[in-house]
C-alpha positions as CSV (number, residue, x, y, z in Angstrom):
1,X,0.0,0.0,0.0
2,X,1.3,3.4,-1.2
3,X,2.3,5.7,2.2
4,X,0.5,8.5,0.8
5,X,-2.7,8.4,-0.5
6,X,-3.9,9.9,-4.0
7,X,-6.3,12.0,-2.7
8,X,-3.7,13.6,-0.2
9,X,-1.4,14.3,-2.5
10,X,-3.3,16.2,-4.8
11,X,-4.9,17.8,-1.6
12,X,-1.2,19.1,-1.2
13,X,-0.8,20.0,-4.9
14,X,-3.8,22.2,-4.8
15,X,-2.5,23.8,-1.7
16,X,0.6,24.9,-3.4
17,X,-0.9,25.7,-6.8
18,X,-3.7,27.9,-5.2
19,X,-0.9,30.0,-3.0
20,X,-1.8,28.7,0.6
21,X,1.9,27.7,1.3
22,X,5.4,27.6,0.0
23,X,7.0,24.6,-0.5
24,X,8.6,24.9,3.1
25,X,5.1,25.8,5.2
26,X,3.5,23.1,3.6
27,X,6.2,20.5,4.2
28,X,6.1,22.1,8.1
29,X,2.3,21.6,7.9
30,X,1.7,18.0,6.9
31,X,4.8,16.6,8.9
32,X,6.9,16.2,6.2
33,X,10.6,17.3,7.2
34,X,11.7,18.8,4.3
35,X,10.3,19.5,0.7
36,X,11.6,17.3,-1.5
37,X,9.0,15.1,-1.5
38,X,6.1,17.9,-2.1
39,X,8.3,19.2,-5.1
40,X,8.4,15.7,-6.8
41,X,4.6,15.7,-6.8
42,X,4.4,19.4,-8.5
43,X,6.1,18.7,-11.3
44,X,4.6,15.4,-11.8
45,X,1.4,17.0,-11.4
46,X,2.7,19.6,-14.0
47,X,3.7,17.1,-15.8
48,X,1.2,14.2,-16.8
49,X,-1.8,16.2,-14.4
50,X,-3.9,13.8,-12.1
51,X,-1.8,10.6,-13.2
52,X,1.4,11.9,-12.1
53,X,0.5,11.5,-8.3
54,X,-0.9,7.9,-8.9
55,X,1.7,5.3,-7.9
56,X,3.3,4.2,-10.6
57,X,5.1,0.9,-9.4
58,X,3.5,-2.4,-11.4
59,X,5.1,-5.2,-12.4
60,X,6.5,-4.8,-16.1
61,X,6.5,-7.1,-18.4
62,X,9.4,-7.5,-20.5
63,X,9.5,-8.9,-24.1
64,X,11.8,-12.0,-24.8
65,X,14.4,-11.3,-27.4
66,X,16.5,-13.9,-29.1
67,X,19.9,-12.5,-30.6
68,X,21.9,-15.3,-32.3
């Protein structure tokens, strides 16, 4: 299970996007102990919009390739 839920992160996102917070007040807010984490989310946000915060880890599948 992901630590932080969808629906928080893009509670956070929408925080900084709408000017309640810095990067720094809201990492201070939500417990977070620097901002690292937040920034990630913004540009993936920025990025690829609502799927960006969705947690990408799945099992890939890989093609077989035979090289002779």
């Amino acid at each position: 299970m992901a630590k932080y839920s969808f629906e928080f992160k893009l509670k956070l996102v929408h925080d900084y996007l709408s000017g309640q917070g810095g990067l720094r007040f809201l990492a201070k807010k939500y417990g977070f102990k620097d901002s690292s984490q937040i920034s990630k989310w913004i540009n993936a946000y920025k990025e690829l919009g609502e799927e960006g915060l969705l947690r990408s880890r799945k099992n890939k599948n890989y093609s077989v390739a035979i090289i002779n």
